[in-house]
N, C-alpha and C positions, 0 to 999 in steps of 0.2 A: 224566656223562650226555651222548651225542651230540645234539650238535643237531641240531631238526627242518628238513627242507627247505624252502626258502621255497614257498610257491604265488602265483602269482599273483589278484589281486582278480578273483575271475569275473563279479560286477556288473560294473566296469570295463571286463573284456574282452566281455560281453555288448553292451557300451553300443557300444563304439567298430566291435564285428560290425552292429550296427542302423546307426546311422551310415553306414560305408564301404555296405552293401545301399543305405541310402536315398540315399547319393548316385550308385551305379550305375543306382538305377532314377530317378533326376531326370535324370541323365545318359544315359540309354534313352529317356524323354520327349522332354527337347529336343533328343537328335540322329535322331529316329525322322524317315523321310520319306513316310511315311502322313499324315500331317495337320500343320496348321501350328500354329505357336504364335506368337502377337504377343505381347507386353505392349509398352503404354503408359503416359505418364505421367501425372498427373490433366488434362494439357493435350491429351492424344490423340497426342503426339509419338513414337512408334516409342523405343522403349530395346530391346526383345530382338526378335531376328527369327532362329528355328529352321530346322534343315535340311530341314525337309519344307517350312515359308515358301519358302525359296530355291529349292526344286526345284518347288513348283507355281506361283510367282509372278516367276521368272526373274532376279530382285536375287539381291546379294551382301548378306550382313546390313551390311557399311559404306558400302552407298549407301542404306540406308534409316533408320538407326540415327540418332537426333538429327536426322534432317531432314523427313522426312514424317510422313505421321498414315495408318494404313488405309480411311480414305475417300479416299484420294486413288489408290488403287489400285482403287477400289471403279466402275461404272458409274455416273459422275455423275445419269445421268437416271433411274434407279431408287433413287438415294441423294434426287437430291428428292423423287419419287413417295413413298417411306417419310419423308422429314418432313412432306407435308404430308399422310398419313392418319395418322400419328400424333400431329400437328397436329390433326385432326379428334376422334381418337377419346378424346385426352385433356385437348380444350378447352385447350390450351395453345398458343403460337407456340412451335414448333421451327424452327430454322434448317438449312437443307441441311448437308453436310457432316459431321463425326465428332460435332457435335451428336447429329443423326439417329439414331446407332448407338449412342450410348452414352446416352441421355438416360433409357431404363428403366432400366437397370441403376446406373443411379445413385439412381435413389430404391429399389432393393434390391427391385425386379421378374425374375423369371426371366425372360430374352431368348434367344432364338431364332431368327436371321431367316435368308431364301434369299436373295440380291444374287448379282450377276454379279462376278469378280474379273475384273481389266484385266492380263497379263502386261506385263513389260518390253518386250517385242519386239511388243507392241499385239494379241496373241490373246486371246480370253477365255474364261471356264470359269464356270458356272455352279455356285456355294460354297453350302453349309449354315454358318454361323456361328452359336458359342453363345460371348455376352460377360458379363462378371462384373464388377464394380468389385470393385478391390483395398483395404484400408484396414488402417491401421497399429497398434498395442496400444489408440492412446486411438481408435480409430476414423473416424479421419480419413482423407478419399479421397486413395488415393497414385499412382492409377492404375487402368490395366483391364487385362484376360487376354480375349484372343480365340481361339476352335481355333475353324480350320476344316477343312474335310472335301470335296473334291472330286466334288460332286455330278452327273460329266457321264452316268457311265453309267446311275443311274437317271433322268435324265431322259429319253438317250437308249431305255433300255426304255418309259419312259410312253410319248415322242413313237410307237415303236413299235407300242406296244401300241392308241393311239388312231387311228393310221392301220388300225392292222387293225380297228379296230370301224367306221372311217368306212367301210371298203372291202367290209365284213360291210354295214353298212347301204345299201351301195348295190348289191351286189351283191343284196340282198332286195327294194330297192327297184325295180330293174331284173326282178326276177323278178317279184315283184308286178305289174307295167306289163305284163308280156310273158302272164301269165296273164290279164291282165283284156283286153287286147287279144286273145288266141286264143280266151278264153270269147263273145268280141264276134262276131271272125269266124265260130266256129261255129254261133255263136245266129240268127245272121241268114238263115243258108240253111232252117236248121232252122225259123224262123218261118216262111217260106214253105210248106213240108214241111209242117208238121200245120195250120198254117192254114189252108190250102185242102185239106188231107185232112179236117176237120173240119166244113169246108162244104158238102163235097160227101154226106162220109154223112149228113149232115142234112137236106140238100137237095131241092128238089120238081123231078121225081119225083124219090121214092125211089129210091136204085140196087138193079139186081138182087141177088137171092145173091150170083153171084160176084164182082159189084162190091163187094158187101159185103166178105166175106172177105180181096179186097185190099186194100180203105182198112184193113181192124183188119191185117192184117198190117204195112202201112205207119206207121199209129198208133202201134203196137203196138213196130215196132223205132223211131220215129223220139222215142215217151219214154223208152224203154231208152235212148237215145245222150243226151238230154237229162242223165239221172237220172246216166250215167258224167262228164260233162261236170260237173256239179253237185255229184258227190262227188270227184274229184280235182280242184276246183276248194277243196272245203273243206279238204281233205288238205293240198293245199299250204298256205292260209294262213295252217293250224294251224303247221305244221312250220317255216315261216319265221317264226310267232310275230308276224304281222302282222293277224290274225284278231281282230278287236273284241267286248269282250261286255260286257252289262249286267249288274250284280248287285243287282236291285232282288226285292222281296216277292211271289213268284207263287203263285196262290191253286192246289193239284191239283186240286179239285174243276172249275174251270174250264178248267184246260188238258185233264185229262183226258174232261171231255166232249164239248171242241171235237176231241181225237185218235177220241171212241168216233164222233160224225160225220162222219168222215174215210175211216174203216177196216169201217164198219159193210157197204156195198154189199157191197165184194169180200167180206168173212165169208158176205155171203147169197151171194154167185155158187157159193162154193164147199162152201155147206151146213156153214159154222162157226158153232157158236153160239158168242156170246160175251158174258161174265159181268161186268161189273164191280159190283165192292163198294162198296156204299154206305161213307162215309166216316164211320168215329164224328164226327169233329171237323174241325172245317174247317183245316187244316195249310197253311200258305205256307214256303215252300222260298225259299232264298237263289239265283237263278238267273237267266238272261237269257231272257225267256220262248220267244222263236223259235225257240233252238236246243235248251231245254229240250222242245217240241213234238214239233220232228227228231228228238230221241232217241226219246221215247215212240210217235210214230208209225212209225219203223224199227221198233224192236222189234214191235211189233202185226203189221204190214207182213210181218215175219219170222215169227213166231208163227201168223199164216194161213198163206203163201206152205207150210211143210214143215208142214202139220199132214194129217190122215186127212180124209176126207171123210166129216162126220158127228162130226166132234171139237171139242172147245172149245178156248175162250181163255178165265182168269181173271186178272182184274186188281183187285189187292188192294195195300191200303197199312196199314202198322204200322208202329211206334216202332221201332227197330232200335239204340236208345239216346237216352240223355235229350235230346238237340239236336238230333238225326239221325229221318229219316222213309225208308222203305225201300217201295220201288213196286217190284211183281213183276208178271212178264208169265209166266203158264203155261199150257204148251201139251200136246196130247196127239199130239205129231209121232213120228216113230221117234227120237227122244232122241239121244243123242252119246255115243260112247266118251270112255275116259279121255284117250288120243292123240290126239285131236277136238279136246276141250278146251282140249289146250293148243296147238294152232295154231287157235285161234279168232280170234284179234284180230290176226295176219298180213293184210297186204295181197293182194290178189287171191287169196286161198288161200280156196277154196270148198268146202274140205273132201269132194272127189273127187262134187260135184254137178255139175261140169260137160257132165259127159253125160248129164242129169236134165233135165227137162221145163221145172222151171222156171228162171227166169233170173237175173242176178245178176253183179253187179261185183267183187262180193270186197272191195268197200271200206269199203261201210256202215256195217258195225259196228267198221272202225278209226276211222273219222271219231265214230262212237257213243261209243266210249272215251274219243278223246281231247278231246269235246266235254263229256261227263262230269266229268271231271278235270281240265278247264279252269275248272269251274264249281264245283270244289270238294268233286265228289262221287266215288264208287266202285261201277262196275259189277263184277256177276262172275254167273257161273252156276252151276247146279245140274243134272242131266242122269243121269237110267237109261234105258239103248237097250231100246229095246221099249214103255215108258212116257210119254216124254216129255221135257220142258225146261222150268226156271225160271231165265229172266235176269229179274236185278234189278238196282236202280239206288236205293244211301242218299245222299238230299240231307241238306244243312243246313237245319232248320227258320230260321226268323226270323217275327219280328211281323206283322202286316198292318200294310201299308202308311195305310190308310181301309177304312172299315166298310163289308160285300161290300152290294151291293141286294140286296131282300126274296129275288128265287130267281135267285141267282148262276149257276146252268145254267139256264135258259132262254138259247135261242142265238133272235137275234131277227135274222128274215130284210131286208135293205137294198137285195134288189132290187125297185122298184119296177113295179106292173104299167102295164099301157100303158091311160089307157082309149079306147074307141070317138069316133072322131073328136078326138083332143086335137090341141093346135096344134101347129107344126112348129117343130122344135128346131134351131138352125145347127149343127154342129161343124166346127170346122177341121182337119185334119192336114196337121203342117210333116213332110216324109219326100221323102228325097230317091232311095231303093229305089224302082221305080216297082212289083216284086213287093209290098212290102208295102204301098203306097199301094191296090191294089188289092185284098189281102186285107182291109182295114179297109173298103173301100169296098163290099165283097161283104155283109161283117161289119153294117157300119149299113144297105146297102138291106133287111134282114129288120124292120127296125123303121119303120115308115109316119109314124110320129113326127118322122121325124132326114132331114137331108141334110145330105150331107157336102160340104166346100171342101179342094181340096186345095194345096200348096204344097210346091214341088222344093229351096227353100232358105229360110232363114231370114229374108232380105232380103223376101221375096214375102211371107211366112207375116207378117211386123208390117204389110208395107203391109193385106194384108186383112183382118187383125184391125180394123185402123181403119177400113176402108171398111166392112165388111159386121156386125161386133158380134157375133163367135159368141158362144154362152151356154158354150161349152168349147173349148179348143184342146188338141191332142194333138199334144206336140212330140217330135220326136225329138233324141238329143244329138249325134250326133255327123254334122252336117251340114257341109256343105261352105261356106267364108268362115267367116260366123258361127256359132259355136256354136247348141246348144238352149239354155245358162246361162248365156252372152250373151243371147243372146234374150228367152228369160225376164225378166233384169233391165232390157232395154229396156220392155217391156209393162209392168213392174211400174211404171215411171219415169213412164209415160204416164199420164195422167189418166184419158185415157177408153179405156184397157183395164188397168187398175190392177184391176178388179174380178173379171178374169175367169180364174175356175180352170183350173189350165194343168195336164194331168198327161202327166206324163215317160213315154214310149214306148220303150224301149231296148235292145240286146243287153248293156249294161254290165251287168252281174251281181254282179258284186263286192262284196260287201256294204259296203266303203268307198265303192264309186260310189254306192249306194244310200242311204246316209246322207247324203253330201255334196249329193246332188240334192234328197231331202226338206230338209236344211239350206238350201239354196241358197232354197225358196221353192215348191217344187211341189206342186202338191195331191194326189198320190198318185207312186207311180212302179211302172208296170210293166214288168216284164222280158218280153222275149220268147225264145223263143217266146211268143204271145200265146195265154192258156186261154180260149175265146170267152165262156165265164162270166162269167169275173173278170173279163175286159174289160169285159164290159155290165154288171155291178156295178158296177166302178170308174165307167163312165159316166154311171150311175143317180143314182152318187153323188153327182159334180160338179154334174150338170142339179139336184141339187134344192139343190145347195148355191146353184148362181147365182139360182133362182126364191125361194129364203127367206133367203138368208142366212148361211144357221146350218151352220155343218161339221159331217156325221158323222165319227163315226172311219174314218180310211181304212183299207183292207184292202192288205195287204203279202205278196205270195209271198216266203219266204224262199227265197235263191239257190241 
């Protein structure tokens, strides 16, 4: 019988294939030059130092092997900085040094840390290190394993990345500044403009027709340039995402009555009836109420403006889902094509009305959207040409805030009337325009009540305040030396003008200027252009606040 061939044992040869692999890939490991590898002994003493060690850290492994420790390559003053927070965080004393580094990973914590490495040649790099205590069959500490990783380039991308968010925020900050200073310069001629255009159609006598005709023609373009100034003023500080809003509980019922006496006059100029829906339920929307306003009174504002003469507006609200309340403005205008539609919410695109009667910025209703969907909500329309248009707008319901009073629409009027022989009121105006010192001064001679003090600078406007006691100062902010918010916190410091309501007069507009001056301390703040209304409301205000005390709520033109 031939004998069989021998074979060899394939356990065996399987064993010693595994083997020779694992020690090509241990030997891949420690000559790889991507990341380093240290071990040390239980003392912190350098034993192995790899080829990626040597090429990021500039030693030969026989000047570091037996003699140092990896803190000693480590930025001494980041190697303290980490033992005395890690000193801190685990109520323990740690000592500077390879203590430092190794002190979790010895009680068999995961470590992790970012430290600077120090090269041979004194250059340094910013390292990711993950360290491990080593331990032997019976468990005994025999040393540590450290891989590091050369962390220059992501940091290099963060430090990048965070200069370009600095250079983003200050290039918005810079536009922000340059916007509220051009919204300043043009507000201030513009004050002059309808202030004394306002005066005059009022005025005794009367002007003729055609003086008539030209102050409404003057009027007329000089709120049109307001109203463009006011929406590319919002535009932008939507779009640079510097635009601030509230998100507090607004009642529709009240906003919507304060927009149906807003809108109601022009509906009659133009022989629009219009309808609002009584509201099943009294619904509060999650929103900031002024700019919530601006939406609903654009739309209204739009809804007359292209409607037929002799056509309606309905304004209705319904659930449009269980947490959501949906507010529709409908109109019986020449309606909107499909093509319409979808350049509606383009900037300056006025959907070929521009050779049309009426007027119109083209911005409205983007500032409308994105003031919308700032607040959490979604407009969209509805539209048959020949029929008409339904824009709508679904807010987020929320809770009320506090329980509404007995009849939350009643609008309760704060101008006070003058009566027959009442005593005479001081006010002061700090303004250093001597145009608008004089429209204010034109503005209070109609009230037999009032005389005015005026003052060129802020320095003048505190001395007089102390000599003469007005019952109201009307400062303006941006005066020459001293601020108006200088100002302001002088009088406020003062004893004996600490009492007296001070309201802000300004072309600052910005709705950040606006916040920061009501913050600052003032009793009201008006923008100008100055609406001779508002003004003597606002005025009304103050006078009854200094003769009782007691502040009404101030009224606020949003910008």
């Amino acid at each position: 019988m031939p004998d069989t061939p021998h074979r060899p044992d394939t356990t065996e040869q399987d064993r010693r294939s595994a083997l020779l692999k694992a020690g090509a890939l241990q030997n891949a490991i420690l000559t790889s030059p991507n990341f380093s590898i240290i071990a040390t002994d239980e003392k912190g003493i350098i034993q192995l130092f790899n080829v990626g060690a040597e090429r990021m850290l500039g030693y030969r492994a026989d000047e570091v092997i037996n003699l140092i420790r990896p803190s000693d390559m480590h930025d001494p003053d980041e190697v303290g900085a980490r033992a005395l927070q890690l000193s801190q965080e685990l109520d323990t004393p740690i000592a500077p040094g390879f203590e430092a580094l190794a002190f979790k990973a010895s009680r068999g914590m995961e470590d992790i840390y970012e430290l600077t490495y120090i090269r041979k040649d004194g250059s340094s790099f910013p390292a990711i290190v993950s360290i491990t205590a080593l331990r032997d069959d019976h468990a005994d500490l025999i040393g540590y394993l450290l891989i590091g990783t050369d962390n220059s380039v992501r940091k290099r991308v963060e430090r990048q990345l965070n200069e370009a968010l600095v250079a983003a925020e200050n290039a918005n900050r810079a536009k922000t500044d340059f916007i509220s200073s051009m919204s300043h310069e043009l507000r201030t001629p513009l004050n002059a403009i309808l202030g004394f255009a306002q005066l005059v159609e009022s005025g005794t006598p009367a002007p003729t027709p055609t003086q008539k005709r030209g102050i409404k023609q003057i009027l007329k373009a000089g709120w049109y340039l307001l109203e463009l100034i006011n929406e590319i003023l919002d535009l932008t500080l939507i779009e640079s995402g510097t635009l601030s809003l509230s998100g507090e509980p607004v009642s529709l019922a009240e906003v919507l009555q304060e927009c149906r006496a807003m809108v109601e006059d022009q509906a009659r100029q133009r022989s629009i009836g219009m309808v609002f829906s009584r509201l099943e339920m009294r619904h509060f929307v999650k929103a900031d109420r002024t700019r919530l306003k601006q939406v609903l009174i654009n739309l209204l504002f739009n809804a007359i403006k292209y409607n037929h003469p002799g056509g309606h507006v309905t304004v209705a609200c319904a659930l449009s889902a269980p947490e959501r309340v949906r507010i529709s403005v409908r109109d019986t205008g020449p309606g909107l094509s499909a093509e319409q539609q979808g350049q509606l919410f383009q900037p300056f695109n006025r959907l070929g009305q521009e050779s049309g009667g009426e007027e119109g910025t083209g911005i409205g209703l983007v500032v409308t959207k994105r003031l919308v969907e700032l607040m959490g909500g979604v407009i969209g329309v509805e539209s048959t040409p020949g029929v008409g248009s339904v824009f709508w707008v679904d807010m987020p319901l929320c809770m009320a805030a506090q329980p509404l009073a007995s009849d939350p629409l009643a609008l309760e009027s704060t101008r006070a009337e003058v009566p027959q022989g009442a005593p005479q009121h001081t006010v002061l105006y700090v303004e250093d325009n001597p145009a608008n010192l004089e429209l204010v001064e034109l503005i209070v001679a109609r009230r037999t009540d009032l005389r005015l003090l005026g003052a060129a600078d802020a320095s003048v406007g505190i001395e007089f305040a102390r000599v003469y006691q007005p019952e109201v100062i009307l400062m303006d902010i941006n005066l020459p030396g001293i601020s108006g918010v200088e100002a302001l916190r002088i009088l406020r410091a003062d004893p004996t003008t600490a009492h007296i309501p001070i309201i802000a007069l300004s072309a600052n507009a910005v709705p950040r200027d606006i916040e920061r001056g009501l913050a600052a301390g003032f009793f009201n703040y008006i923008t100008k252009p100055i609406k001779v209304n508002q003004f003597m409301e606002a005025l009304d205000q103050a006078l009854a606040f200094a003769q009782t005390g007691h502040e009404p709520a101030p009224t606020q033109e949003p910008a």
